[in-house]
N, C-alpha and C positions, 0 to 999 in steps of 0.2 A: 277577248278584247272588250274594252267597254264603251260608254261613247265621252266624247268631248263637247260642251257645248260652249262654243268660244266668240268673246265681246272683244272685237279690236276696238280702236277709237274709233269711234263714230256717234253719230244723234242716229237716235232712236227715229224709225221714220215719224210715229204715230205724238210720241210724248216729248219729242226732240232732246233728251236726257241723253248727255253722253254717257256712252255705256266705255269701260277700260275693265279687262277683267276675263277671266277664264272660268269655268266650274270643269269639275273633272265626274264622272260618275266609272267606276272600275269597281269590275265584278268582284265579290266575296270581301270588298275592301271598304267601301264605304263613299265618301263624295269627299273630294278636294279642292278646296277654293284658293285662287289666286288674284294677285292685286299687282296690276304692274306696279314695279318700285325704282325704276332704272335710272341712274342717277343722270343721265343725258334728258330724262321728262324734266329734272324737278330746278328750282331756283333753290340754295339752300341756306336759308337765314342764318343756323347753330345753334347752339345746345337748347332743348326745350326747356321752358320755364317749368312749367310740370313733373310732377315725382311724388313722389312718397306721402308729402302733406296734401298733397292732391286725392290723390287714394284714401291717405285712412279717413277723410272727411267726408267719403262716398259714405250714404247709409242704404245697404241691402236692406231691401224688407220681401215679407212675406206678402202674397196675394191674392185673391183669387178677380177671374173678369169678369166685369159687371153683367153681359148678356151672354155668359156660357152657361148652358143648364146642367152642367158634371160636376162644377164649382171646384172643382182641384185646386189645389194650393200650388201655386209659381213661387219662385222665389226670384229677383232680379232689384232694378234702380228703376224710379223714376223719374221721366224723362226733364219733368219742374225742377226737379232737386240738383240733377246733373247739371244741368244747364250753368248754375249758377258757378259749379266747382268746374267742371271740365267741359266748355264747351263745344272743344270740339268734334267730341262724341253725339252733339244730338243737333239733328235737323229739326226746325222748329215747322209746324203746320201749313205756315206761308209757304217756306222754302219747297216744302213736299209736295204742296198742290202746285206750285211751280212747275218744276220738274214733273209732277208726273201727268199735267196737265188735270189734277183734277180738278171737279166742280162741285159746288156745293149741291149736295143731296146723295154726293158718290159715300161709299161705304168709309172709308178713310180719309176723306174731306176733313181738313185743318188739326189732326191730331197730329202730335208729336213721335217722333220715331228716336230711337237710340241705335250708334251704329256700335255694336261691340265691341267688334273688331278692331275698331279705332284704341282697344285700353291696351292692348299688346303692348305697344310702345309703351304705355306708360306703366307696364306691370316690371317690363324691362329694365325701366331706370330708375323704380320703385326697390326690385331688387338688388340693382348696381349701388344705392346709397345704403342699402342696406349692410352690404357687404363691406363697402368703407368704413361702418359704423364697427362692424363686426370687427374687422383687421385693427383697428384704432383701437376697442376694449382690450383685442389681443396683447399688443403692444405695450398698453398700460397693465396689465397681467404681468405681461413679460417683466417689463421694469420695477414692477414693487416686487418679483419674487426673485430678480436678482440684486434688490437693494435692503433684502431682508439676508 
């Protein structure tokens, strides 16, 4: 059996940050993360604006961080760059120290954070136009090689 460490709704006593959300740790398997999604929480506006041109306009880079002495290379997005494309992925420093009640001199004080997890959806509808695009070449295949 492994353990569960589980975030109903609520504020955080200390940081008053509402926490929603599960982590799962299970032995020989790895860690599990969950995000309530239940459509009874959400208000639901329709289809996101976001997709595909969204994505390929991300630019991945290579990195390493400025006060690690191993210097290994990362590879990932910054969080300046995102902002601009997909904002809903990144908490900006204000927001952060907000929330987690920091203060200036704290170790993560006004830095920018990326939430990843947030591109699922849009890797989803990234692929879904995809597939449109794919089916529609098909189609036009189809048709010039039954009109040849």
């Amino acid at each position: 059996m492994g353990w569960r460490l589980t975030c109903g709704i609520n504020k955080h006593p200390s940081t008053g940050y509402t926490e929603v959300g599960k982590v799962y740790a299970l032995p020989n398997q790895g860690v599990m993360y969950a995000t309530d999604s239940d459509l009874r929480l959400k208000d639901v506006i329709g289809e996101t604006k976001y997709g595909l041109k969204n994505l390929l306009n991300l630019k991945v880079k290579d990195y390493t961080w400025k006060k690690s002495p191993r210097k290994n290379i990362d590879t990932g997005l910054i969080a300046q760059e995102v902002e601009d494309i997909y904002p809903n992925a990144v908490i900006s420093g204000e927001d952060k120290n907000k929330k987690l009640n920091l203060k200036e001199g704290d170790v993560n004080y006004n830095y920018m954070n990326i939430e990843y997890n947030k591109f699922v959806p849009l890797l989803i509808k990234s692929v879904q136009e995809q597939q449109e695009q794919i089916d529609n070449l098909k189609q036009q295949i189809k048709e010039l090689k039954d009109g040849v």
